[in-house]
C-alpha positions in Angstrom: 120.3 46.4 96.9 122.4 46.7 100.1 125.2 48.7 98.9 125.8 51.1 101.9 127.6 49.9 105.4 125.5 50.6 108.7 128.7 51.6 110.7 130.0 55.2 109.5 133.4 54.6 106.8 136.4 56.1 109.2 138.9 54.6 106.5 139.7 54.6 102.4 137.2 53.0 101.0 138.5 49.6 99.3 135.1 48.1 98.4 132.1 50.0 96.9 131.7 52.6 99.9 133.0 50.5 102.7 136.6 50.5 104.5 138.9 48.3 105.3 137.2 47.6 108.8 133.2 47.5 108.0 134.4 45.4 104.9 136.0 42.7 106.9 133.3 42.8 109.2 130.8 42.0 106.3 132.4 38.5 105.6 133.3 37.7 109.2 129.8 35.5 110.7 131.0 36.5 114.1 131.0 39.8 114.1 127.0 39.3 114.4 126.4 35.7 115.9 129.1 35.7 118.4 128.5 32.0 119.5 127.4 29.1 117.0 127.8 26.2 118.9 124.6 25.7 119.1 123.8 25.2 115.7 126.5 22.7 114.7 125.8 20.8 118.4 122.4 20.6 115.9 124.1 19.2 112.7 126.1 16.9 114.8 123.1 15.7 116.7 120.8 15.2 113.5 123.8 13.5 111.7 124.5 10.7 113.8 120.6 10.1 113.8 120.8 10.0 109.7 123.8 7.7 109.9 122.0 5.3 112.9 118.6 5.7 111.2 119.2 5.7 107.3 120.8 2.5 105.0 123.6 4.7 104.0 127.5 3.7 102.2 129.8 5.3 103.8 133.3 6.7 103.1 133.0 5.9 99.5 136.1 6.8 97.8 135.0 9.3 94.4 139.0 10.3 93.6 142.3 8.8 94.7 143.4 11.3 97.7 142.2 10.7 101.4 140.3 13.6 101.6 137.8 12.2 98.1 135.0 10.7 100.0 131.3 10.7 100.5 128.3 9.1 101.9 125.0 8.4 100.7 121.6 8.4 102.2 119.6 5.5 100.2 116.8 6.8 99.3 113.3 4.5 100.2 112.8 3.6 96.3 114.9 3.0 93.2 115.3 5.2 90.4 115.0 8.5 93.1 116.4 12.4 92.4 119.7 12.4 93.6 120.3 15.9 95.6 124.1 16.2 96.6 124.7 18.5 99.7 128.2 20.8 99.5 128.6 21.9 103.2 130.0 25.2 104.6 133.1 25.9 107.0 134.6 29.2 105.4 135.9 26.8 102.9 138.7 25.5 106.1 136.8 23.5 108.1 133.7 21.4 108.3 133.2 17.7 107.2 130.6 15.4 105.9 130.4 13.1 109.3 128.7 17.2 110.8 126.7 17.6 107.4 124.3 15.3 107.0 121.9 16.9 108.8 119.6 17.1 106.1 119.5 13.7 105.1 116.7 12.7 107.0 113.9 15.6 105.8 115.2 14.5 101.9 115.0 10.7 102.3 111.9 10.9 104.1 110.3 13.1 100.7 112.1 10.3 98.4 115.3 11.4 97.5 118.8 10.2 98.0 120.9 12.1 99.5 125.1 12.4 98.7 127.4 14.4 101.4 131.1 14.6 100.0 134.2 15.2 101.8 136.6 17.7 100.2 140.2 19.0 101.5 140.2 22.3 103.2 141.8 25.5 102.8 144.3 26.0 103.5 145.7 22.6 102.9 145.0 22.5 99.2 144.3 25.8 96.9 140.3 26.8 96.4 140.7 25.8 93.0 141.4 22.1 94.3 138.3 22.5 96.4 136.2 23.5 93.6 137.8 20.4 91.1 137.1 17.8 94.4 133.2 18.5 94.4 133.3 18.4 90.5 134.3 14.8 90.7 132.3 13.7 93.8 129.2 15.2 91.6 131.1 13.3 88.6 130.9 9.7 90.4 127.2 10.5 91.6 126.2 10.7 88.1 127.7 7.6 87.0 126.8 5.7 90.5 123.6 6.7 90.9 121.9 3.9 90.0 124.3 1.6 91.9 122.3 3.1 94.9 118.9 3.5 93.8 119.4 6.9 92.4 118.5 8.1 88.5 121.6 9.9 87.3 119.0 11.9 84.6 118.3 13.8 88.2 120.8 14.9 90.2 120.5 18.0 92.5 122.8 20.3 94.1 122.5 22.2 96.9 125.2 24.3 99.1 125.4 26.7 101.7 127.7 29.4 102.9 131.0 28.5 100.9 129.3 25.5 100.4 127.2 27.3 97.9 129.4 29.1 96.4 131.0 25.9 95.2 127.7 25.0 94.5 127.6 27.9 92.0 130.5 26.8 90.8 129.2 23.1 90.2 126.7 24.9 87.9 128.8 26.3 85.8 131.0 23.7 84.8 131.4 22.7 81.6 130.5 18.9 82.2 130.2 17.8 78.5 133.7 19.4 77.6 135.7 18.5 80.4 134.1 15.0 81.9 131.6 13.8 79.4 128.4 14.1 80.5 125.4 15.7 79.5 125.9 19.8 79.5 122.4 19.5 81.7 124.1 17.2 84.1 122.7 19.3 87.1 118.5 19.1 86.8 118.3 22.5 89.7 120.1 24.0 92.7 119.5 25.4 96.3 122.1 28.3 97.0 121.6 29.4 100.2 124.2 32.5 102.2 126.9 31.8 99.5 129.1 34.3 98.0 129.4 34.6 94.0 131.5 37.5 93.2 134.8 36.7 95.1 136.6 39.9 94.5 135.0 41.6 97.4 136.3 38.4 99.8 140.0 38.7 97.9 139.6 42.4 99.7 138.7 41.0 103.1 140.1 39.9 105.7 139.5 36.1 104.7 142.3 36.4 101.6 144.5 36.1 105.0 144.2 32.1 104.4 142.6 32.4 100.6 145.8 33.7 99.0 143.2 35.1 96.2 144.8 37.3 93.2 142.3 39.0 91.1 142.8 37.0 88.1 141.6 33.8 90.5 138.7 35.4 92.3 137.4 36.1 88.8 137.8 32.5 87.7 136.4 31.3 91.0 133.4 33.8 90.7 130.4 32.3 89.7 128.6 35.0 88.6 130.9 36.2 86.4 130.6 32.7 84.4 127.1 31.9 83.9 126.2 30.0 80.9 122.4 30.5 78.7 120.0 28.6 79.8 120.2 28.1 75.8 123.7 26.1 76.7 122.7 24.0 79.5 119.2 24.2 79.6 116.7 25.9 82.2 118.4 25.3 85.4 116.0 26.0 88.1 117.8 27.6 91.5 116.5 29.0 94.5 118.8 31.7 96.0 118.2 32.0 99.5 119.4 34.2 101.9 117.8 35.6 105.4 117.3 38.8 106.8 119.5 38.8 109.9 122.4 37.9 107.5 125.5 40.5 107.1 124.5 43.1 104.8 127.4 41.9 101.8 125.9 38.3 102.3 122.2 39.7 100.9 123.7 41.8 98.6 125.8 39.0 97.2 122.7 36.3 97.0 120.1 39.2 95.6 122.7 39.8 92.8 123.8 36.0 91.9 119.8 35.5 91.5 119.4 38.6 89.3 122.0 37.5 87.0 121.0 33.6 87.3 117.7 34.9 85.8 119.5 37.1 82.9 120.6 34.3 81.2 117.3 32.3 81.2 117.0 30.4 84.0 113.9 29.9 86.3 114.7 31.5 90.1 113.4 31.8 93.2 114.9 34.5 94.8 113.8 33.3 98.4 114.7 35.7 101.9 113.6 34.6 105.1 112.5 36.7 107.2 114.9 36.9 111.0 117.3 34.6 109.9 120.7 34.7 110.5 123.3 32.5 108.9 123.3 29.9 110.7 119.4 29.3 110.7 119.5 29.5 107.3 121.7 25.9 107.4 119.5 24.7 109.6 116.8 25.1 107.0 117.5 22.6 105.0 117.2 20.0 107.2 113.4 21.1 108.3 110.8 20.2 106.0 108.1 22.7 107.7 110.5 26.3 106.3 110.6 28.0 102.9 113.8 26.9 102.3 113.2 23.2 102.2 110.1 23.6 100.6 110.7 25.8 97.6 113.8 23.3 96.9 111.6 20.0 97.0 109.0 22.0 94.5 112.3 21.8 92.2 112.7 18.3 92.8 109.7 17.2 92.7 109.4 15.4 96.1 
């Protein structure tokens, strides 16, 4: 595991043996990809060709504020997998009209493909965030067949902090609290999330997270995941790449160990000379690990 920081600690340490200043650095993207505008001119670029390109519904209201809506990406034939894409942003910013890069490689292989809104952080609380993409994933299951989807299949992947509300989409209790089948969610693609959130609580991000440690436990993933005995074998690929910030590894090596524990099928998956941003990027191109390894799940 990648426990130790490459800089030297100067400071107290405040998280495992880093200080205050290597420790922010390890959940700041910039502090080794100085410029991404490249990579979302990308996502823009390849969502407006899914949008011209694709029969799609768009804006599609799945809760009653402004910020509860998605789009769908038909897929070619009825009764399809359904895989629902939770986008990054740091959890403040990004937006399904710059996330549907993807929908094109997935259509093409057969699936539908769902790409919900959510309000941002700061605007609402985390745990708002977290409840939004609950319900979006809520409506897909009872929808799905409205668009040619089969609600007995719906997939979720995520990446950044879009998969750590991804991880948090497969721990939910959907039985108990919307009733649905316990084994709503059929697999998952977690790819550069974070699980564990106390170690983000510590960083610099908490500036605009407001975190307490009794919330960054209820909003960690990993410290919540149910037996596969429970749910059923959820299969999930964890993905990370090699170019990533060091707490970034540590944190998807981990969230696959544990994933595993409790009896469900994983592919830990790291890709070599990515950074963070390729590793979005990835799940829009059908020729890379990444896509691959998730369609095996699927079954496309």
């Amino acid at each position: 595991m990648l426990d130790k920081p490459d800089a030297p600690v100067t400071g107290p340490k405040v998280w495992r043996d880093y200080d205050q200043a290597t420790l922010d650095r390890e959940y700041d993207q910039g502090s080794i990809v100085v410029d991404n505008a490249k990579y979302r001119a990308l996502k823009v670029d390849a969502s407006e060709r899914a949008r011209a390109g694709i029969p799609c519904l768009l804006d599609v209201a799945y809760g009653p504020t402004k910020a509860e809506r998605l789009d769908v990406y038909k897929p070619p034939k009825a009764g399809a997998p359904v895989v629902v894409f939770i986008h990054g942003g740091a959890w403040k910013g990004g937006s399904k009209a710059e996330n549907a890069y993807a929908a094109e490689a997935f259509v093409a292989r057969g699936a539908a493909f769902v790409v919900p809104d959510f309000a941002l952080v700061p605007d609402v609380l985390l745990e708002e965030q977290v409840r939004q993409n609950r319900a979006a994933i809520a409506w897909t299951a009872r929808n799905a067949a409205s668009f040619g989807g089969d609600p007995r299949r719906i997939y979720v992947i995520g990446h950044s902090s879009g998969s750590h509300v991804a991880g948090m989409m497969l721990v939910t209790d959907w039985d108990g609290v919307y009733g649905l089948p316990a084994d709503l969610i059929k697999g998952a693609g977690l790819a550069s999330g974070m699980y564990d959130l106390e170690p983000v609580r510590l960083s610099s991000r908490n500036k605009y997270l407001k975190l307490d440690a009794d919330r960054a436990l209820a909003l960690s993933s990993i410290r919540h995941i149910p037996p596969a005995s429970k749910i059923g074998a959820l299969p999930a690929v964890v993905a990370w790449g090699s170019g990533e910030l060091r707490e970034f590894q540590r944190q998807s090596q981990e969230f696959a160990v544990a994933w595993q524990i409790e009896g469900h099928p994983t592919t830990p998956l790291e890709i070599e000379g990515n950074n963070h941003f390729d590793m979005a990027q990835d799940w829009g191109r059908p020729d890379r690990p990444l896509f691959q390894a998730m369609a095996e799940i699927v079954g496309l």
